[in-house]
Each structure stands twice: as C-alpha cells, then as structure tokens.
C-alpha positions in Angstrom: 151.2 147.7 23.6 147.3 147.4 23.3 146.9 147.4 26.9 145.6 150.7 28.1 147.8 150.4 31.2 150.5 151.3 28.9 148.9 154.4 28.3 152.1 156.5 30.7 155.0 155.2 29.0 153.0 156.8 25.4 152.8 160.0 27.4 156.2 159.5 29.0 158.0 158.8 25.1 155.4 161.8 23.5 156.9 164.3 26.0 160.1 163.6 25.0 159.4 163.9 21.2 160.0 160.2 20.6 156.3 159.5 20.0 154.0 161.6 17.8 151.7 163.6 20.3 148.7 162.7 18.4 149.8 159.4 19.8 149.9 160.2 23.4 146.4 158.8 24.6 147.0 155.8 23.3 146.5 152.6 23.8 142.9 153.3 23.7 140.5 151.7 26.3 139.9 148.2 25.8 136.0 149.0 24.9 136.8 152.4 23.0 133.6 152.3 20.6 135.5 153.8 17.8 138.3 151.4 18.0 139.5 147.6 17.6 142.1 146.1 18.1 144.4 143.1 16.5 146.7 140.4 17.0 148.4 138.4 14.6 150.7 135.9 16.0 152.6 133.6 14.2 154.9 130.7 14.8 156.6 127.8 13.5 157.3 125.9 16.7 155.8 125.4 20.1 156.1 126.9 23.1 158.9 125.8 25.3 161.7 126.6 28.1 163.3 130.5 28.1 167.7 129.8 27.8 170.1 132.0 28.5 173.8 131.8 28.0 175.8 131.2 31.0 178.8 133.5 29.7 176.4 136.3 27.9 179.9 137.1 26.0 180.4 133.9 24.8 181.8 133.4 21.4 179.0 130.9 20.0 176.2 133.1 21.2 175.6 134.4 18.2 175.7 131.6 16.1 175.0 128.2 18.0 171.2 127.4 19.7 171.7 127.4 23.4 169.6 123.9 23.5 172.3 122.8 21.8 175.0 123.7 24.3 176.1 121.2 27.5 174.1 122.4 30.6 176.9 124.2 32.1 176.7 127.1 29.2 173.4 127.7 29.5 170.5 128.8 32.4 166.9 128.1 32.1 165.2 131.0 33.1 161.2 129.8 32.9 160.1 126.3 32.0 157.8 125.2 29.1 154.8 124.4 31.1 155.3 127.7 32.7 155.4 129.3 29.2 152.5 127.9 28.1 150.4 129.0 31.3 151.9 132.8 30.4 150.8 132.3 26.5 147.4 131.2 27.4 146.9 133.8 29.7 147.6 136.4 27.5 145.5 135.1 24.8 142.7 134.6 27.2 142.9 138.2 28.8 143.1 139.7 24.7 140.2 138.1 23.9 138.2 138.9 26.9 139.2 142.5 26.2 137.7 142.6 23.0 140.8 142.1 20.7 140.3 140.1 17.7 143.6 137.2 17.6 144.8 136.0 14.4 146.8 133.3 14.4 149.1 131.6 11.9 151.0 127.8 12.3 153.8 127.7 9.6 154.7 124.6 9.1 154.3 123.9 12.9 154.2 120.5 14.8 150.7 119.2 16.6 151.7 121.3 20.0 152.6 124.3 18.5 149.6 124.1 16.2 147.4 123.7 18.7 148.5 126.0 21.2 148.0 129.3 18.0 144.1 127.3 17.4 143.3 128.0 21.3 144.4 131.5 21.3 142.6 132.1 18.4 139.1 134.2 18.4 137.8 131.7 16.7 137.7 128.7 14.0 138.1 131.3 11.8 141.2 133.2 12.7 143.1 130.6 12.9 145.5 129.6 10.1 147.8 126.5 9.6 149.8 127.1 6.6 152.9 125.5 4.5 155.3 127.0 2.0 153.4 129.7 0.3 150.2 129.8 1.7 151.6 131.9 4.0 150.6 134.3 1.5 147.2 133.5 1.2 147.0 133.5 4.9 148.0 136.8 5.6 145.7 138.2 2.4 142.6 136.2 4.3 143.6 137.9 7.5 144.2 141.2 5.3 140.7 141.3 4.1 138.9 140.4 7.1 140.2 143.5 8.9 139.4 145.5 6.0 135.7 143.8 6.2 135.2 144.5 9.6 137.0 148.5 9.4 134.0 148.4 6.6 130.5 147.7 8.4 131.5 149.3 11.5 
C-alpha cells in the first residue's frame, strides 16, 4: 500500500466510511517532498515455492505444513526461483521509488539472509539477528526513522 497506484481503492474504501477521509489521497506520490516512506521486512527463512492444498477443506490444513504432505494433497502454484525474481523486483522498484527498506534475518539460513541484505537500502538497514536482538534491531531501526523524521 505505498504505491500511489493504489491511490483508488483509498478513495473507493473512504467513500464508503471504511477509511478515514483524511486518508483518501493517500498513498502519497512516490517523490511527495513532505513524505517518506518505509519498509521493514522480516523473515526467518528463505524464499521458496507457493503450496496450496489440493482439498482446501482438508482436515490437516490447519495444522500440518503442506511440504510435508505426498504430492497428490498439495499444488504448487509459483516456483522458488520465480519467487525470488518477484521479491527482488519489488525490492528493486521500492528502492528506486525512494522508500527506505529495512530488513531483518531472524535466525535465518545463508539464502534467506542474503536475499533481506540485497533488498536492503543499504549496509546499514540491514539486520541479522538471534534470540533477543530482535529487540535491539527493531530499537536501531526505531531510532533511525526518528533521526531522519528529525533533520528533514
């Protein structure tokens, strides 16, 4: 929902009261001068093929991991490498938009961690964290946007 393309569904929710009107215009323009925009994205695995349920009424749908099901009870809908091509392009297009991406590997293996380093903005943003760092991770990312909200 930071993409300013979105901007008629806002209008189309505030009409119908479900969205505050002062919320309306919004997303703002990608290069709005009096606003910036954030991701934080976090994972603890990487990327990898979209399941679905073959029976979507199944009775272990709820409780048992579809990659743990014979092939005949589940669907692959998108494949990893596919996945990956989306994820980056996503990060790619934020960034080249202006939007600042924060990202956060908890307790991640080397593909997942360095898939959340390349969609990072930078060195900087990027987080790989274990047990309760995650705390100290979000504070860093906390005061950073309160840094930048500050000299602009």
């Amino acid at each position: 929902m930071l993409n300013p393309t979105s901007q008629s569904a806002f209008q189309h929710l505030s009409g119908r009261g479900l969205v505050p009107t002062v919320y309306a215009n919004r997303p703002a323009a990608w290069n709005a001068p009096d606003t910036v925009k954030y991701i934080v994205l976090m994972t603890d695995g990487n990327i990898t093929e979209q399941l679905r349920p073959v029976n979507t009424m199944h009775v272990d749908n709820p409780t048992e991991e579809l990659g743990d099901r014979p092939n005949n009870q589940r669907t692959q809908i998108t494949s990893a490498n596919n996945n990956v091509r989306s994820f980056n392009l996503a990060c790619n297009q934020a960034k080249n938009n202006g939007v600042v991406v924060f990202t956060i590997a908890f307790e991640a293996n080397n593909a997942a961690r360095n898939q959340m380093r390349d969609c990072a903005s930078s060195a900087s943003h990027y987080f790989n964290v274990r047990g309760l760092e995650i705390s100290s991770a979000f504070s860093a990312i906390a005061n950073q946007i309160n840094q930048l909200r500050l000299t602009q």
